[in-house]
N, CA, C and O atoms as a GROMACS GRO file, in nm:
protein
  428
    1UNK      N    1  -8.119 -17.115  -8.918
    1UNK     CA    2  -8.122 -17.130  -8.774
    1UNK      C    3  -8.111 -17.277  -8.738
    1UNK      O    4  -8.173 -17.366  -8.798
    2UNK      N    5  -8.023 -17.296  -8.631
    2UNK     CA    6  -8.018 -17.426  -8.572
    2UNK      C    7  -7.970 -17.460  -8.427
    2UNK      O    8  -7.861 -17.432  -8.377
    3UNK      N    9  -8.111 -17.550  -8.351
    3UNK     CA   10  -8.081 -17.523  -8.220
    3UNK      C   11  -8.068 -17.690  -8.156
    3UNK      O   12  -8.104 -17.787  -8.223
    4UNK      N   13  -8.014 -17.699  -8.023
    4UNK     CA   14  -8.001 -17.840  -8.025
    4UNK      C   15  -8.096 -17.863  -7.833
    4UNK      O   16  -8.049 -17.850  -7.720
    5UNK      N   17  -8.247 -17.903  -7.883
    5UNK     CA   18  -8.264 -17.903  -7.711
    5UNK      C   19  -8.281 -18.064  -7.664
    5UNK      O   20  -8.367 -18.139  -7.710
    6UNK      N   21  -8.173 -18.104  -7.554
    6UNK     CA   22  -8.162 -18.247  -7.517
    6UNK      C   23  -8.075 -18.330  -7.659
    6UNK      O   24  -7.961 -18.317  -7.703
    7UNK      N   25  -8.168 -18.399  -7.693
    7UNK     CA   26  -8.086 -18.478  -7.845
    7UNK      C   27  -8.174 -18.418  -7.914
    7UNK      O   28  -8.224 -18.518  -7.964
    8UNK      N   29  -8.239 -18.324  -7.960
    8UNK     CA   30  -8.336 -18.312  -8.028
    8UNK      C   31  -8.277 -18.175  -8.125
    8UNK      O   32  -8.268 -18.060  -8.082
    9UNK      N   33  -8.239 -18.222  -8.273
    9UNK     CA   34  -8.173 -18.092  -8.352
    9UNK      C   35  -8.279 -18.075  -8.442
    9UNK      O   36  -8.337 -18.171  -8.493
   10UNK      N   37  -8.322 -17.893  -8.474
   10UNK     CA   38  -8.415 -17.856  -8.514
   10UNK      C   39  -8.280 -17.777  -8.639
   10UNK      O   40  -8.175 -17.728  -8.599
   11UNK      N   41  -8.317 -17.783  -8.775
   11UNK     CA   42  -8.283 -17.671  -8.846
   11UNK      C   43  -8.344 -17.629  -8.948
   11UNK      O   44  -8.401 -17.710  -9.021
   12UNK      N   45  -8.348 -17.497  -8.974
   12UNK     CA   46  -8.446 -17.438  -9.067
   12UNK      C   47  -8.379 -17.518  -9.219
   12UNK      O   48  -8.257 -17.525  -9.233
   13UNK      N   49  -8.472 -17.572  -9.323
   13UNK     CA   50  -8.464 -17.598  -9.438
   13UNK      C   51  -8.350 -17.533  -9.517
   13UNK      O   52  -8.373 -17.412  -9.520
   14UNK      N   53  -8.243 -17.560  -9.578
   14UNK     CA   54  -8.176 -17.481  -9.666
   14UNK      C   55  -8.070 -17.426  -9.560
   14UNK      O   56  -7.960 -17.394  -9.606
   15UNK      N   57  -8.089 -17.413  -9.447
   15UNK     CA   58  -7.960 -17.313  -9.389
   15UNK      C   59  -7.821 -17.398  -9.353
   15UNK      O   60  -7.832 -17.519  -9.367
   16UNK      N   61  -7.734 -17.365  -9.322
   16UNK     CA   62  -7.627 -17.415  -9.274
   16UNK      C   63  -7.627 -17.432  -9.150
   16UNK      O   64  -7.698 -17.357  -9.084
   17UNK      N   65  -7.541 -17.543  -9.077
   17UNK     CA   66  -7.525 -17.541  -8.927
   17UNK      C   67  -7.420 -17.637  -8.931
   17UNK      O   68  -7.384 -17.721  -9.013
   18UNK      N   69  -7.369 -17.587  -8.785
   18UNK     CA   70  -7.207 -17.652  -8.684
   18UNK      C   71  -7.274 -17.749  -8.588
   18UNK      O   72  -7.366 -17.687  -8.534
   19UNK      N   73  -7.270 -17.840  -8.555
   19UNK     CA   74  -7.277 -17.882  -8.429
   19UNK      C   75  -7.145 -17.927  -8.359
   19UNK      O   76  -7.100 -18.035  -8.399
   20UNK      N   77  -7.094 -17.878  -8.288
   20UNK     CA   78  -6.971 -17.951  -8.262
   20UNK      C   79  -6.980 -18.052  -8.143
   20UNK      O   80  -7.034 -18.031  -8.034
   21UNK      N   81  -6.921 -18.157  -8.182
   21UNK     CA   82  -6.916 -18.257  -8.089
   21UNK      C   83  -6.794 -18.263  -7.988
   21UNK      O   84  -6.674 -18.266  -8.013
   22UNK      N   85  -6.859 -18.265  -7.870
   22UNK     CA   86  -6.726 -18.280  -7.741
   22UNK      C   87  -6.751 -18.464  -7.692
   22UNK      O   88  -6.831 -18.487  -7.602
   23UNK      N   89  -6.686 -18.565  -7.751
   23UNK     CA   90  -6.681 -18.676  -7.746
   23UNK      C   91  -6.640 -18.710  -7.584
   23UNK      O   92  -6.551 -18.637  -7.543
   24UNK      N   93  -6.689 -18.802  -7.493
   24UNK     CA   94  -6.636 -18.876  -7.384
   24UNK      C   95  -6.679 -19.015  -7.371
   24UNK      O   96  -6.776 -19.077  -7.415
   25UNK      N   97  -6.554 -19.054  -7.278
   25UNK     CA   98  -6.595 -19.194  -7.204
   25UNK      C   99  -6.667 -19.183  -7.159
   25UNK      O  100  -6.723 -19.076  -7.133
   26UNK      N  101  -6.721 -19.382  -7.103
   26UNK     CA  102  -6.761 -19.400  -7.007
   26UNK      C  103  -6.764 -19.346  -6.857
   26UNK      O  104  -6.857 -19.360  -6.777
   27UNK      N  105  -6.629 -19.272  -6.832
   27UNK     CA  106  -6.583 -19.224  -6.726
   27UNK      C  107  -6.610 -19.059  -6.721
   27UNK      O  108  -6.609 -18.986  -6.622
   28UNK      N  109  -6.636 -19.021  -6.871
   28UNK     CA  110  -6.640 -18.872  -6.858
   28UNK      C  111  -6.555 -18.796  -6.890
   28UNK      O  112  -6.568 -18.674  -6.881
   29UNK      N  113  -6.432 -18.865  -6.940
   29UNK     CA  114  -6.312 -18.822  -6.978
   29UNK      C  115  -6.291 -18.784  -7.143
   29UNK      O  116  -6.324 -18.869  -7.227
   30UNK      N  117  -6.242 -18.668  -7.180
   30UNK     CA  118  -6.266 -18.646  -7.325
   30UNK      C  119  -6.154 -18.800  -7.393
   30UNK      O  120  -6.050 -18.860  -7.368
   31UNK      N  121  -6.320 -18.797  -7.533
   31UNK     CA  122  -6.216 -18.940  -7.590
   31UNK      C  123  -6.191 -18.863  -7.745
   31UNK      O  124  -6.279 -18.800  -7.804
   32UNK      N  125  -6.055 -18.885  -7.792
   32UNK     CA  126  -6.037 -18.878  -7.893
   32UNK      C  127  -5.996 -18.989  -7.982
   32UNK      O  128  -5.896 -19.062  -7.978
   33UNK      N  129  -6.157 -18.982  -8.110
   33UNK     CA  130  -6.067 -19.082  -8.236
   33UNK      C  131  -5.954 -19.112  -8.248
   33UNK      O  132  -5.866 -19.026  -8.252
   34UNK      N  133  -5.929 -19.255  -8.256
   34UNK     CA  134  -5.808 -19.336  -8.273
   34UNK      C  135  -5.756 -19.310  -8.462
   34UNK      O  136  -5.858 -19.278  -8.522
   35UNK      N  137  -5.671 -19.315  -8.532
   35UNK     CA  138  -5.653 -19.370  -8.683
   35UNK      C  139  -5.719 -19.458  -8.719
   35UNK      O  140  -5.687 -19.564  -8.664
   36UNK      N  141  -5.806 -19.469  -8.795
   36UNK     CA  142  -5.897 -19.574  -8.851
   36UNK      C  143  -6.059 -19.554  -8.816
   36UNK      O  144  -6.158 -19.584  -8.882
   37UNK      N  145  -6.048 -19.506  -8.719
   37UNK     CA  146  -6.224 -19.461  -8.642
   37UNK      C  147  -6.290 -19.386  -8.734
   37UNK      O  148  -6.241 -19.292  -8.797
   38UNK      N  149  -6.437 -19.441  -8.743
   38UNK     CA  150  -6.495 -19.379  -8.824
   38UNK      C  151  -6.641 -19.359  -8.761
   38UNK      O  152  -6.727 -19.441  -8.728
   39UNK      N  153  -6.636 -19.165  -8.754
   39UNK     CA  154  -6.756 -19.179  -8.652
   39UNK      C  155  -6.855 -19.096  -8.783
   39UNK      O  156  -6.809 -19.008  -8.857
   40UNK      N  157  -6.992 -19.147  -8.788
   40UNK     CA  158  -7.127 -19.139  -8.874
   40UNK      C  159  -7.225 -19.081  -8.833
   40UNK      O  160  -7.292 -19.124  -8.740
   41UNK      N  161  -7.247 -18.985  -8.889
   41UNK     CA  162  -7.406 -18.916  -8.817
   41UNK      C  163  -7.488 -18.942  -9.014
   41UNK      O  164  -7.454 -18.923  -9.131
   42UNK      N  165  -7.622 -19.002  -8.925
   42UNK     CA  166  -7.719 -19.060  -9.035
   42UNK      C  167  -7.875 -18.990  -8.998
   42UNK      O  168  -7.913 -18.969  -8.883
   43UNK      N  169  -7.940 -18.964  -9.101
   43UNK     CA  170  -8.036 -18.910  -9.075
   43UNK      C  171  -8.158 -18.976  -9.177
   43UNK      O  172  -8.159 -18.961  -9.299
   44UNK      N  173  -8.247 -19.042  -9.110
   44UNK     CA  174  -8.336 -19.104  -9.184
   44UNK      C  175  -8.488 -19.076  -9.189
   44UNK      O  176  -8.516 -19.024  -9.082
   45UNK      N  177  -8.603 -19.088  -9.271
   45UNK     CA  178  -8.714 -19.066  -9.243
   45UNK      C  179  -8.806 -19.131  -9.147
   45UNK      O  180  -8.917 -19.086  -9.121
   46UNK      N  181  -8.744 -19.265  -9.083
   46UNK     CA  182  -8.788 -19.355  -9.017
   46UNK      C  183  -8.643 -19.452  -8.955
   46UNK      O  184  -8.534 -19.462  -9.011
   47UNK      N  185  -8.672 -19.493  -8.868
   47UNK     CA  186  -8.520 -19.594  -8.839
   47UNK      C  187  -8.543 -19.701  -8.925
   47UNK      O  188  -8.436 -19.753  -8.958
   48UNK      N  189  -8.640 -19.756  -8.974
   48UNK     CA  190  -8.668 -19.895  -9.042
   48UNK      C  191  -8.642 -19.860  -9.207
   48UNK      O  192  -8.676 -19.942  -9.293
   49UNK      N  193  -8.576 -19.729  -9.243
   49UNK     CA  194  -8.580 -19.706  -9.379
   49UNK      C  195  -8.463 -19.760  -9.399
   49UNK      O  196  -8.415 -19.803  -9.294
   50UNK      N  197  -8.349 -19.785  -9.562
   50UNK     CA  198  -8.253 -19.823  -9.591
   50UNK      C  199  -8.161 -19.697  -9.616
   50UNK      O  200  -8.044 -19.675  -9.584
   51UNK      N  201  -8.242 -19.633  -9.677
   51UNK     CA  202  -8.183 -19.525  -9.759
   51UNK      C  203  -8.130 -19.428  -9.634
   51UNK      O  204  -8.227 -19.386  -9.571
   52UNK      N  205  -8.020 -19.388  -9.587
   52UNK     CA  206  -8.012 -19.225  -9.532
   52UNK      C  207  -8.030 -19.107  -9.637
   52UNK      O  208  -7.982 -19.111  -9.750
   53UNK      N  209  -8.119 -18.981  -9.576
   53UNK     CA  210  -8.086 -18.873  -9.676
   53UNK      C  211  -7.986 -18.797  -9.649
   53UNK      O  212  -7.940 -18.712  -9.725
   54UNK      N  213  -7.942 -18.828  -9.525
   54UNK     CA  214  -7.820 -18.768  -9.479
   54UNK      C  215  -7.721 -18.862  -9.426
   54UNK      O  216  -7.734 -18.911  -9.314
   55UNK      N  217  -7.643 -18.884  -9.486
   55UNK     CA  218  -7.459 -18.961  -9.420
   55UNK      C  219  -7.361 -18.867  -9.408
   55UNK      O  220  -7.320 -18.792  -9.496
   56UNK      N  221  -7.321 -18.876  -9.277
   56UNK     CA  222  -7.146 -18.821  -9.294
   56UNK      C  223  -7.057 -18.859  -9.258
   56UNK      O  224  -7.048 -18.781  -9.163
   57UNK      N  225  -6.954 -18.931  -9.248
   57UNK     CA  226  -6.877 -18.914  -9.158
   57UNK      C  227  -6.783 -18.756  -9.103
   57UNK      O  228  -6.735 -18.665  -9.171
   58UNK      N  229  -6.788 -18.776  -8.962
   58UNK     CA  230  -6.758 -18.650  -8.900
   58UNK      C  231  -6.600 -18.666  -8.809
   58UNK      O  232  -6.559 -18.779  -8.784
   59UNK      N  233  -6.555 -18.595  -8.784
   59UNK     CA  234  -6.477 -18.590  -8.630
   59UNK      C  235  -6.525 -18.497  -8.542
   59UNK      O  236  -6.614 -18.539  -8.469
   60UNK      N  237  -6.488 -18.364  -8.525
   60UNK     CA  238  -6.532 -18.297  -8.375
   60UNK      C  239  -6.645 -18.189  -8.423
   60UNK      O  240  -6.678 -18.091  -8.356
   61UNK      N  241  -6.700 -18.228  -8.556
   61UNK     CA  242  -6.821 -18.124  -8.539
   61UNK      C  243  -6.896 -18.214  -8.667
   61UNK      O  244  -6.833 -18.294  -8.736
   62UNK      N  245  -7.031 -18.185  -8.683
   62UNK     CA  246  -7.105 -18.204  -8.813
   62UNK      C  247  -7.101 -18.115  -8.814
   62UNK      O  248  -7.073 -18.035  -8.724
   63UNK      N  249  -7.144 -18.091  -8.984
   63UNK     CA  250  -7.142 -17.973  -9.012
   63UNK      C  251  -7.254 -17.984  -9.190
   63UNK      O  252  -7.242 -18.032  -9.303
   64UNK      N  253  -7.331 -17.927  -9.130
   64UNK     CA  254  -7.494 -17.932  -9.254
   64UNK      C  255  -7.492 -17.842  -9.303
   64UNK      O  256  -7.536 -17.742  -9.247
   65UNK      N  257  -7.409 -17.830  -9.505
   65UNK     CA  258  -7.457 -17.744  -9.564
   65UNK      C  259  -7.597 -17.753  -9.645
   65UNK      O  260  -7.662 -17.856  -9.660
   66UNK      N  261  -7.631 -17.616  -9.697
   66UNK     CA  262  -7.762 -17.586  -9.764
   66UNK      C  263  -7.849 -17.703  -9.809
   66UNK      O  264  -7.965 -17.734  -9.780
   67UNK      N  265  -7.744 -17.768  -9.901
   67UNK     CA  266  -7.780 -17.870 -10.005
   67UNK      C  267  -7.840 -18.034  -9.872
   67UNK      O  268  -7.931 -18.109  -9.906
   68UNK      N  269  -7.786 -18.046  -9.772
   68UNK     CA  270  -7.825 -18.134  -9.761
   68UNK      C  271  -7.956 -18.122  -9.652
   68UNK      O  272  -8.018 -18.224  -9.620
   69UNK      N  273  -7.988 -18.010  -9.607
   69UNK     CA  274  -8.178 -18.020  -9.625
   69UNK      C  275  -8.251 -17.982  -9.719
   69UNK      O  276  -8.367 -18.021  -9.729
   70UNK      N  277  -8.195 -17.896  -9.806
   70UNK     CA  278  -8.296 -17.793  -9.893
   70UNK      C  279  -8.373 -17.913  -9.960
   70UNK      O  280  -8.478 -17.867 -10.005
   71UNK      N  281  -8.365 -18.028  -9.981
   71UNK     CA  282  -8.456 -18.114 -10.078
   71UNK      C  283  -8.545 -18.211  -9.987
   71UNK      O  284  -8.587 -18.314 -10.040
   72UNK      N  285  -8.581 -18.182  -9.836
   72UNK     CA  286  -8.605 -18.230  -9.800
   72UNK      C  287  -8.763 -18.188  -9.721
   72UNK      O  288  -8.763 -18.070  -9.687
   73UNK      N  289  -8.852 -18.239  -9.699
   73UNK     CA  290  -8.996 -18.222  -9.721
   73UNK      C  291  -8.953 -18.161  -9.524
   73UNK      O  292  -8.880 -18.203  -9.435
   74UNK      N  293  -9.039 -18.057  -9.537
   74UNK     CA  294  -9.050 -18.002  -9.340
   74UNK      C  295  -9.100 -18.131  -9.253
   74UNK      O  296  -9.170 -18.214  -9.311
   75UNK      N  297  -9.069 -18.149  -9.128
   75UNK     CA  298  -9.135 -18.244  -9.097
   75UNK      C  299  -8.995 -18.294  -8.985
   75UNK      O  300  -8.887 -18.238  -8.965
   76UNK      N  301  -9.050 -18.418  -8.930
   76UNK     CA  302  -8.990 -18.478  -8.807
   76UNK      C  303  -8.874 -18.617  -8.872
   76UNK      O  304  -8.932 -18.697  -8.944
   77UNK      N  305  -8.746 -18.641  -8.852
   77UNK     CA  306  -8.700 -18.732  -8.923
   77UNK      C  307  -8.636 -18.808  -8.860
   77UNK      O  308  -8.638 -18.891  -8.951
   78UNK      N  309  -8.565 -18.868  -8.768
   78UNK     CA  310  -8.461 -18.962  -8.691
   78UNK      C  311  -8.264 -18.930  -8.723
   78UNK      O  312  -8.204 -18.887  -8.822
   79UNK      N  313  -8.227 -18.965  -8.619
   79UNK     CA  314  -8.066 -18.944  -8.646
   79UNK      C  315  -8.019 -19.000  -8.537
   79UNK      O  316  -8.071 -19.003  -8.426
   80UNK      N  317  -7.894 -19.055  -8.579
   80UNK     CA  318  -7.826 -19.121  -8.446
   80UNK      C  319  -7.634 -19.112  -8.531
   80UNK      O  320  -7.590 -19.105  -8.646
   81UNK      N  321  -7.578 -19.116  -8.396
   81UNK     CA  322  -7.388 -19.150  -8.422
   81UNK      C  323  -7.334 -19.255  -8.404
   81UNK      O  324  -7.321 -19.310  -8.294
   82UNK      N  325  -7.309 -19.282  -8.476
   82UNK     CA  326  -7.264 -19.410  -8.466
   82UNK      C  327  -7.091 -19.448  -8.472
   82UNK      O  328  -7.044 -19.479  -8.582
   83UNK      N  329  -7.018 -19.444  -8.374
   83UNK     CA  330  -6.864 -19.494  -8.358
   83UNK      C  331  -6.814 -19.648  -8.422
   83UNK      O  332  -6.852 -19.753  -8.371
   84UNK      N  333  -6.710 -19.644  -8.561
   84UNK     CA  334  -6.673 -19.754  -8.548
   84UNK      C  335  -6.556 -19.743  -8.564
   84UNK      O  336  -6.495 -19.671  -8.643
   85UNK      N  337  -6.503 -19.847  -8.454
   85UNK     CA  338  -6.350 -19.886  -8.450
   85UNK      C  339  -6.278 -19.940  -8.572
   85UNK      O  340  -6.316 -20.004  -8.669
   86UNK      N  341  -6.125 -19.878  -8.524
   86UNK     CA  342  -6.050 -19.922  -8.625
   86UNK      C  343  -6.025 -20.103  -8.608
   86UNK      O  344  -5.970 -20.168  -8.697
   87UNK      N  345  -6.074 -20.159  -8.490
   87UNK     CA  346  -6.076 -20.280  -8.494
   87UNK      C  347  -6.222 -20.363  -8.518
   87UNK      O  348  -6.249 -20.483  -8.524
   88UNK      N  349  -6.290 -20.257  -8.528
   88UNK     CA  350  -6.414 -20.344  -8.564
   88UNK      C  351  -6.550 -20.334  -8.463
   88UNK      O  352  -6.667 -20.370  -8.457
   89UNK      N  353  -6.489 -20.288  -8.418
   89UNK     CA  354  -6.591 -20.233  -8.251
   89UNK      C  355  -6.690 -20.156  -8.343
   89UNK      O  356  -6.653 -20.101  -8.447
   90UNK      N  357  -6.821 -20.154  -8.295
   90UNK     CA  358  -6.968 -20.080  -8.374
   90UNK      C  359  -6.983 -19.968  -8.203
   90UNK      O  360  -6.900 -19.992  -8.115
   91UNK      N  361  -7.039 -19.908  -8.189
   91UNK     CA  362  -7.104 -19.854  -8.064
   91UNK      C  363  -7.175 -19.706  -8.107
   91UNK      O  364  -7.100 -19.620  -8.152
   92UNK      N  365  -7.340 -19.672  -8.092
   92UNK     CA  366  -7.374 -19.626  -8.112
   92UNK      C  367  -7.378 -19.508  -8.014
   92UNK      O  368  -7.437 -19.523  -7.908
   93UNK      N  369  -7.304 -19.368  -8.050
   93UNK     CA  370  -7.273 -19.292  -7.944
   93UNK      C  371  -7.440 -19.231  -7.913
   93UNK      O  372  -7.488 -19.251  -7.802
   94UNK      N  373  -7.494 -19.182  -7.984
   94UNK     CA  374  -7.635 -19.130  -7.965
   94UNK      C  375  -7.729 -19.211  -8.044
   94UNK      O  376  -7.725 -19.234  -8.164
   95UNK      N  377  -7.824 -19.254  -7.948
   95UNK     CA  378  -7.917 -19.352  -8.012
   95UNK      C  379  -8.061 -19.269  -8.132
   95UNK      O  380  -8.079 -19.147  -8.143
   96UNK      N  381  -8.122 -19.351  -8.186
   96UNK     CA  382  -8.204 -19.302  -8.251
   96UNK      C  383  -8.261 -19.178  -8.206
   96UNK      O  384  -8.341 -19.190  -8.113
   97UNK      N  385  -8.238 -19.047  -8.254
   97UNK     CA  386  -8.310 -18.947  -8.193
   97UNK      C  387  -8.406 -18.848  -8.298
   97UNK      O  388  -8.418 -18.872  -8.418
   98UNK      N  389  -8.460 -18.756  -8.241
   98UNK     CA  390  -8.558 -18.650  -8.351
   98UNK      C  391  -8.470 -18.525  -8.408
   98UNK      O  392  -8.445 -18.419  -8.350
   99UNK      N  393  -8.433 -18.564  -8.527
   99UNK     CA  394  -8.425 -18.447  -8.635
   99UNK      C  395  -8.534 -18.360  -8.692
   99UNK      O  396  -8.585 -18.414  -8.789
  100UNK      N  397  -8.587 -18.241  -8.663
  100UNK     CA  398  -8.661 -18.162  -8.753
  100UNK      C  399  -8.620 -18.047  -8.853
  100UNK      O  400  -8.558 -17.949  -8.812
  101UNK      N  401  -8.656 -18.061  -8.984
  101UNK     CA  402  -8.625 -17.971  -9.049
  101UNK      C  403  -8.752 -17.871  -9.094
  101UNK      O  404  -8.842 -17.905  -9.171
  102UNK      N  405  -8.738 -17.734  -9.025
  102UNK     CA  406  -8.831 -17.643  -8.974
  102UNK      C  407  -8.809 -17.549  -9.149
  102UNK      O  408  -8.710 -17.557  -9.222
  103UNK      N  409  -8.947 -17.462  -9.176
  103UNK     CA  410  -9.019 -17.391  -9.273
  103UNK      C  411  -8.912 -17.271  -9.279
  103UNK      O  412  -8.861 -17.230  -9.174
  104UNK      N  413  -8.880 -17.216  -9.400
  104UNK     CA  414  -8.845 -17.146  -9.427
  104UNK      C  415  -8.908 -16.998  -9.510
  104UNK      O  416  -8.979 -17.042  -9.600
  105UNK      N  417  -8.909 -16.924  -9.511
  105UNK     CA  418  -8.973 -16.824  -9.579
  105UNK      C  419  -8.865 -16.783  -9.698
  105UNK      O  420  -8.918 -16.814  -9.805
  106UNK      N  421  -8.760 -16.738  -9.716
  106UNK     CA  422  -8.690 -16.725  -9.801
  106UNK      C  423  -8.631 -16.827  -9.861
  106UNK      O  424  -8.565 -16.894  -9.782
  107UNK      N  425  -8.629 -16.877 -10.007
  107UNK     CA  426  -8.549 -16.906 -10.094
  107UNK      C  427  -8.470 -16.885 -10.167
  107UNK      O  428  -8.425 -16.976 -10.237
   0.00000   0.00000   0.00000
């Protein structure tokens, strides 16, 4: 199971999930990646940690298989997107937000 309320993505331990991303401007207007753009969803135990346990780069959806919560302790974790240009431009599309990865009963 995986639900998304405000910025806040909850998914059960071990399961799979889609999030698909509908990217816009400033203006509100759908933006699509340029060649070279490289957009990152990171998921950390703290923002001040080095390590991500989760990196991806994505385009119009993340997408979380099994393997990349199942090793990961239940509990509250941080995530943010991060856009970088093919010229060098950084811009963080969603700022530091709450990842939880919720109890599972089946293994």
């Amino acid at each position: 199971m995986f639900q998304i309320r405000g910025d806040t993505i909850f998914v059960t331990r071990g399961d799979s999930a889609v999030f698909n991303l509908d990217l816009l401007d400033a203006d509100g207007n759908p933006f699509a990646l340029q060649s070279g753009d490289v957009l990152t969803f990171t998921v950390k135990k703290t923002t001040s940690d080095k390590d991500a346990l989760i990196q991806k780069n994505v385009t119009d959806a993340i997408v979380l298989k099994p393997s990349d919560t199942s090793g990961l302790a239940y509990g509250r974790y941080v995530y943010d997107l991060q856009l970088t240009q093919a010229n060098g431009y950084v811009e963080t599309i969603i700022t530091p937000s709450t990842f939880i990865v919720g109890e599972e009963v089946t293994f």
